[in-house]
C-alpha positions in Angstrom: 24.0 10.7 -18.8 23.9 14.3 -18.9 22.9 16.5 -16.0 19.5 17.4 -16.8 18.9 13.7 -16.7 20.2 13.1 -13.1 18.2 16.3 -12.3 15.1 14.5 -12.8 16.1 11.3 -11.4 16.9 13.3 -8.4 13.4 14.9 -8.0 11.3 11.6 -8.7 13.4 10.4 -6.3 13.0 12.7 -3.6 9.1 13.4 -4.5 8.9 9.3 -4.3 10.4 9.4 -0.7 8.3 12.1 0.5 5.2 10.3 -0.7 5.9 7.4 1.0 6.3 8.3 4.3 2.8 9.5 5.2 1.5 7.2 2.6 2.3 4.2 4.8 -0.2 5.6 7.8 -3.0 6.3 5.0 -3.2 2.7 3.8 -2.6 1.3 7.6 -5.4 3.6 8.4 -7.6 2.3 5.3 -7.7 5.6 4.2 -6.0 5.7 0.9 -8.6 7.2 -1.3 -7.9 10.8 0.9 -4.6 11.7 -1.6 -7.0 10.6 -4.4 -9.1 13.6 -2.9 -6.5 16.0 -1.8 -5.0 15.9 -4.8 -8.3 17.0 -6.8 -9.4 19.5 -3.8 -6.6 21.4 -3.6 -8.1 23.3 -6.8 -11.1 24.7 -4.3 -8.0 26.3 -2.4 -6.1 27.6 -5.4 -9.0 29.2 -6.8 -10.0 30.4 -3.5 -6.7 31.9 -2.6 -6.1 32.9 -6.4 -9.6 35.4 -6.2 -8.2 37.1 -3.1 -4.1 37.8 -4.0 -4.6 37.8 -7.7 -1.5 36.7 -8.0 -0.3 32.9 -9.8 3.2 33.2 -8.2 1.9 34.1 -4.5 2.7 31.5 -2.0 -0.4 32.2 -0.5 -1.5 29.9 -3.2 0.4 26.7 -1.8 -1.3 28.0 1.8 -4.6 27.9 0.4 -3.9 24.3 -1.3 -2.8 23.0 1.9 -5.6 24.3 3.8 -8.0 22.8 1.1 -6.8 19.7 2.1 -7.4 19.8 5.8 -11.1 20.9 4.9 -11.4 17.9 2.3 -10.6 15.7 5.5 -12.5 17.7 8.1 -15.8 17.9 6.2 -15.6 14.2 5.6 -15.2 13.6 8.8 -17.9 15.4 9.7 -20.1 13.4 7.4 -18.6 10.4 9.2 -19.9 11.4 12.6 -23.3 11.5 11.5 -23.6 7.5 10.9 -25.3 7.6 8.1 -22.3 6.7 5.3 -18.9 5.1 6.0 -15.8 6.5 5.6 -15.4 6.3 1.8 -18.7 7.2 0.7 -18.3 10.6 2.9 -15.1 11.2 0.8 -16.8 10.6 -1.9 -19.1 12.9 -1.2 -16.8 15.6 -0.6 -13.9 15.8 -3.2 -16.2 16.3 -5.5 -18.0 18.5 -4.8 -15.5 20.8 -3.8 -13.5 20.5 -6.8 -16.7 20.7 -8.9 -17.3 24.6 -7.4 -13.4 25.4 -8.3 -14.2 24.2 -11.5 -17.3 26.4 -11.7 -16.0 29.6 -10.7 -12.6 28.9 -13.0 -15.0 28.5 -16.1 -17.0 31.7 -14.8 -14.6 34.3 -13.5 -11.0 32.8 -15.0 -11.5 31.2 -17.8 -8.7 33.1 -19.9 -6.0 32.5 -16.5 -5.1 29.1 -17.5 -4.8 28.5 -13.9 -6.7 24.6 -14.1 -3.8 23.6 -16.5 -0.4 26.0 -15.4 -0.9 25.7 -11.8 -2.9 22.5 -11.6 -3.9 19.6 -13.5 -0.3 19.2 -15.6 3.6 18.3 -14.3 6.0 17.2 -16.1 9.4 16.1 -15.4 11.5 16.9 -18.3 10.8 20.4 -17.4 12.0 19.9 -13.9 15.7 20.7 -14.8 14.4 24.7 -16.2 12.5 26.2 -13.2 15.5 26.6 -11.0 16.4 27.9 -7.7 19.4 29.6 -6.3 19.9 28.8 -2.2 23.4 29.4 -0.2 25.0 29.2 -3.3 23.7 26.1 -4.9 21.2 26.1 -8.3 19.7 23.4 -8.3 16.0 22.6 -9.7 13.0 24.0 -7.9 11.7 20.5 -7.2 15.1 19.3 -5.4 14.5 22.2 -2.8 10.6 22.0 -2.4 10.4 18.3 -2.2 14.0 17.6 -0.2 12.5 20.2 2.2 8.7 18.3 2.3 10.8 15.0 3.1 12.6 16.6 5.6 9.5 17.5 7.3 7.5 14.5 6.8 10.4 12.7 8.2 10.7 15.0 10.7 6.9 15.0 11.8 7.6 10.3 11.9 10.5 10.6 14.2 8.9 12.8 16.3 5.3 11.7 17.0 6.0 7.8 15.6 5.1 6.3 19.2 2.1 8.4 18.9 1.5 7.8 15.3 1.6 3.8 15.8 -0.1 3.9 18.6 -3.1 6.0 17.2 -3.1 4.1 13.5 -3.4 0.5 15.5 -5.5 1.1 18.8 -7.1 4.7 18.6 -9.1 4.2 21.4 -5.8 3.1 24.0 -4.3 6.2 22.4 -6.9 8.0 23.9 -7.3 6.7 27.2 -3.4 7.0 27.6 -4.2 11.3 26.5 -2.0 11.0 23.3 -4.6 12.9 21.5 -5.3 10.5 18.6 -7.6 13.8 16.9 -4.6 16.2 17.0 -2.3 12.9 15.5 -4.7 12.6 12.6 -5.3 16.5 11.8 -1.7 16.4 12.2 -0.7 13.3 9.7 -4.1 14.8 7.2 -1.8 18.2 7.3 1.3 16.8 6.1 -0.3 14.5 3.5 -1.5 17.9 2.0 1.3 19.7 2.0 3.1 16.8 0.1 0.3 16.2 -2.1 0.7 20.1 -3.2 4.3 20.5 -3.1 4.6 16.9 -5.4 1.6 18.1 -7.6 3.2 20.9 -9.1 6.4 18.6 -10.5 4.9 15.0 -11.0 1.2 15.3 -11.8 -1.7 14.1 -10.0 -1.5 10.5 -11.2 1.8 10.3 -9.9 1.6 11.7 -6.5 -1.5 9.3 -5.9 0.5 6.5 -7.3 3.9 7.1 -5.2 1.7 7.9 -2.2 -0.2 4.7 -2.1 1.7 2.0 -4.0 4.8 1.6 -2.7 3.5 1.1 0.8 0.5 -0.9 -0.3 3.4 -3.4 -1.7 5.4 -3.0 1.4 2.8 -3.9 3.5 2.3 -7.3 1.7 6.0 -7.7 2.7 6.5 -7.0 6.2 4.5 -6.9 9.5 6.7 -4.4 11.1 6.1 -0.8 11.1 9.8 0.7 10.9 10.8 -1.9 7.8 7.4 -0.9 6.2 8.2 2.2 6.0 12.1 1.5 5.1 10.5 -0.6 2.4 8.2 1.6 1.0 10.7 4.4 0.8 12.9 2.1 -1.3 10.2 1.1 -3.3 8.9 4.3 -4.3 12.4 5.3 -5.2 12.8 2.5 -7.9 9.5 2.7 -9.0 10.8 5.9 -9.8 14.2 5.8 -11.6 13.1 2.7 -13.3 9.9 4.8 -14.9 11.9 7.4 -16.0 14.4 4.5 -18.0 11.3 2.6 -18.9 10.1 6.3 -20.7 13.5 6.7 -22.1 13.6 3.1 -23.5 10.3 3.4 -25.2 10.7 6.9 -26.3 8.0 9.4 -26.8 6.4 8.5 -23.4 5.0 10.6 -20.7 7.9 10.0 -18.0 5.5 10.3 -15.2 2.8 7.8 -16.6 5.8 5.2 -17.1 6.8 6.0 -13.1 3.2 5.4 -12.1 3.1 2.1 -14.2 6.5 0.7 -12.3 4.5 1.3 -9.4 2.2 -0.8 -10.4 4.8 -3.4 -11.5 6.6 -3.2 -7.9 3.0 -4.0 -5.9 2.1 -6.5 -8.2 5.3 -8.3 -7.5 4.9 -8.3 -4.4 1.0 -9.5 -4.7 2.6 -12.8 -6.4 6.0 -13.4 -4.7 5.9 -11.9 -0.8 7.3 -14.9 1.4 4.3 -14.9 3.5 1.3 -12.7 1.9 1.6 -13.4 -1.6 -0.7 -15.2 -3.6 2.0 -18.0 -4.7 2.8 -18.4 -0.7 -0.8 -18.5 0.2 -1.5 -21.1 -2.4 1.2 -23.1 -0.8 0.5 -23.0 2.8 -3.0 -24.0 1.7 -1.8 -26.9 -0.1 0.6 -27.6 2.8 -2.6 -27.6 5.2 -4.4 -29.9 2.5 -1.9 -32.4 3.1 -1.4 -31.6 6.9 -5.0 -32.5 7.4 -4.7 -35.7 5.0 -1.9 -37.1 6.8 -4.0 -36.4 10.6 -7.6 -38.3 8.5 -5.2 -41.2 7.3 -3.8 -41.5 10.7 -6.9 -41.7 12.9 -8.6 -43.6 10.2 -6.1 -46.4 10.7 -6.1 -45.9 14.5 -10.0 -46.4 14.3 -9.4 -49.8 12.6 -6.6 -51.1 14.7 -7.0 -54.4 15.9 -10.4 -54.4 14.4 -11.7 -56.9 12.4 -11.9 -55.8 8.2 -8.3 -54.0 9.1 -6.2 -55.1 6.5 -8.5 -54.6 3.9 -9.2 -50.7 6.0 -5.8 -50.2 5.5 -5.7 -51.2 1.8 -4.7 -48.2 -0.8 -7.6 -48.6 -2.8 -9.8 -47.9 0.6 -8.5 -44.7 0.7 -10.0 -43.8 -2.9 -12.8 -45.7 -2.8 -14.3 -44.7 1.0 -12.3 -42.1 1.6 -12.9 -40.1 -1.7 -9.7 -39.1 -1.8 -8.3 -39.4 -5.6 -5.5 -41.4 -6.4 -2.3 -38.9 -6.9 -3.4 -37.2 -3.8 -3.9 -40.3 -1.4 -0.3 -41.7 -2.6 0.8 -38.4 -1.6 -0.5 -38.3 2.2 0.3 -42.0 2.1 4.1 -41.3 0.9 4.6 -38.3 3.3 2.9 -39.7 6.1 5.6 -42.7 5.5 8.6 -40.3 5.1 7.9 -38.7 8.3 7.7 -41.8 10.1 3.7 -42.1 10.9 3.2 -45.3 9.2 4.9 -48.1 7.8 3.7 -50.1 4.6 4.0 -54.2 4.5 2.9 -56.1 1.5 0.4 -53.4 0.3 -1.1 -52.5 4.0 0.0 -49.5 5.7 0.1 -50.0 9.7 0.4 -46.8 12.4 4.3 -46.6 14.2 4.2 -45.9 17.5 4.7 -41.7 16.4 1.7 -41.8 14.0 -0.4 -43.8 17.0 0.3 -40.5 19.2 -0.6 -38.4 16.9 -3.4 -39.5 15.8 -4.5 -39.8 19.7 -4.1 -36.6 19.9 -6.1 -35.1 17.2 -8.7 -37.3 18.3 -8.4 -35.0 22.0 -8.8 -31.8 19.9 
């Protein structure tokens, strides 16, 4: 493994981490499709920035990206107040339209710029290694100093404000009463999620960013219920999702390496769909079974609590009751019958089951319920 290699590793890996961060608060906050949007609006402030300066190297460019951003969010919000669409119809609304003028007035006034594909709409990896920077000393890609530096700060920005942040993503209106400003939180959180979004797009693509930015924490969140780990965890996902897309690329051969990072992503949250402990879909089709049988074992009990002492009991307490009154189909009554036994409800005699003094409390009090 060569250096150029580890080059790019190293700026997935950092663009990965600094997507993460804020992208946890955007899919707490239901908000998700805004990096979809701020990664296509941030055209309207290139083009913008690009008619005043001139200039495809001015970082007045990246200002004008950033600041694009903030208006995609404010204008939807705006459309939000009126009450007449919901939050992702007024996004919706917006990114579009926005990015359709930038598109306008590129095919106008700049068509011969190249400024939608240069600046915009491409990044690619392999080429991180070649656009290098010198800084104390050090040359090391462009990307490792742009995106180390956007971590730092999104990092920065969670330590600083995360009582804030947590308590403005979960109860807005307590944040309020307790003067924490939940407005200036969310400008503030909308702000760094453009900045990354533009800093990333440049290097990864806007596939990429969207993918690394939502995710990783949308598979996190399927795995924990605690902020702090969820965050932990999504950094860690993004990261492999990462340097296992750029292998997966490198295995196949001939494959865009950010495409094959996007599709890990994929692979990560689906994993966690299927196996999370507590939210996946195979532990959710457990528990349910394990309430199925829960609730089995309670009808068996007060069903033969109801016919105790009664006359017709033995035959009420007959297996072939239990399928033919009960409805219940044969594999699954020998079940509730066999666990209800192993747990010491009941007790079976000569083909009759009969309550023990446990399963006569319990089913005494589900009756109470």
């Amino acid at each position: 493994m060569n250096a150029s290699m580890i080059e790019i590793q190293v700026v997935a890996a950092l663009v990965a981490a600094a997507c993460a961060l804020p992208g946890v608060f955007l899919v707490l906050r239901r908000m998700s499709l805004v990096s979809d949007a701020i990664s296509h609006t941030v055209l309207f402030g290139i083009v913008i920035m690009f008619m005043l300066v001139g200039d495809l190297h001015n970082p007045l460019l990246f200002v004008g990206a950033v600041l694009s951003g903030v208006l995609t969010v404010s204008l939807s919000e705006l459309l939000l107040r009126t009450g007449r669409v919901k939050s992702d119809a007024a996004i919706g609304l917006v990114f579009p339209a926005l990015f359709s003028i930038a598109v306008i007035i590129i095919s106008r006034d700049f068509s011969g710029v190249h400024l939608d594909t240069d600046v915009v709409l491409l990044g690619e990896l392999a080429f991180a290694p070649f656009n290098r920077s010198i800084i104390l000393g050090l040359d090391l890609p462009r990307g490792v100093w742009v995106m180390g530096l956007i971590g730092l700060l999104n990092l920065g920005f969670i330590i600083l404000f995360y009582k804030e942040l947590k308590l403005a993503t979960f109860d807005a209106g307590l944040a309020a009463a307790l003067g924490f400003a939940p407005s200036l939180i969310h400008y503030g959180l909308m702000t760094v999620v453009s900045v990354t979004v533009v800093g990333a797009f440049d290097h990864v693509g806007a596939i990429l960013v969207v993918a690394l930015m939502i995710a990783p924490p949308a598979a996190a969140y399927l795995l924990t219920d605690r902020l702090n780990r969820m965050l932990i965890l999504s950094v860690l996902i993004g990261v492999a999702s990462a340097l296992s897309g750029y292998w997966a690329a490198r295995l196949i051969g001939n494959v865009n390496i950010a495409g094959a990072m996007a599709t890990m992503t994929g692979v990560f949250f689906l994993a966690a769909l299927v196996f999370a402990p507590e939210r996946g879909l195979i532990a959710r089709r457990l528990e349910r079974s394990r309430r199925r049988q829960r609730f089995a074992i309670e009808m068996l009990l007060v069903h033969l609590s109801q016919h105790e002492t009664q006359a017709g009991e033995e035959h009420e307490s007959e297996m072939a009751h239990l399928t033919d009154q009960l409805k219940w189909k044969a594999t699954f009554a020998q079940t509730a019958v066999k666990q209800a036994a192993q747990q010491g409800l009941i007790e079976r005699q000569n083909g009759h089951m009969h309550l023990t003094t446990s399963g006569r409390q319990v089913a005494q009090v589900v009756l109470q319920r």
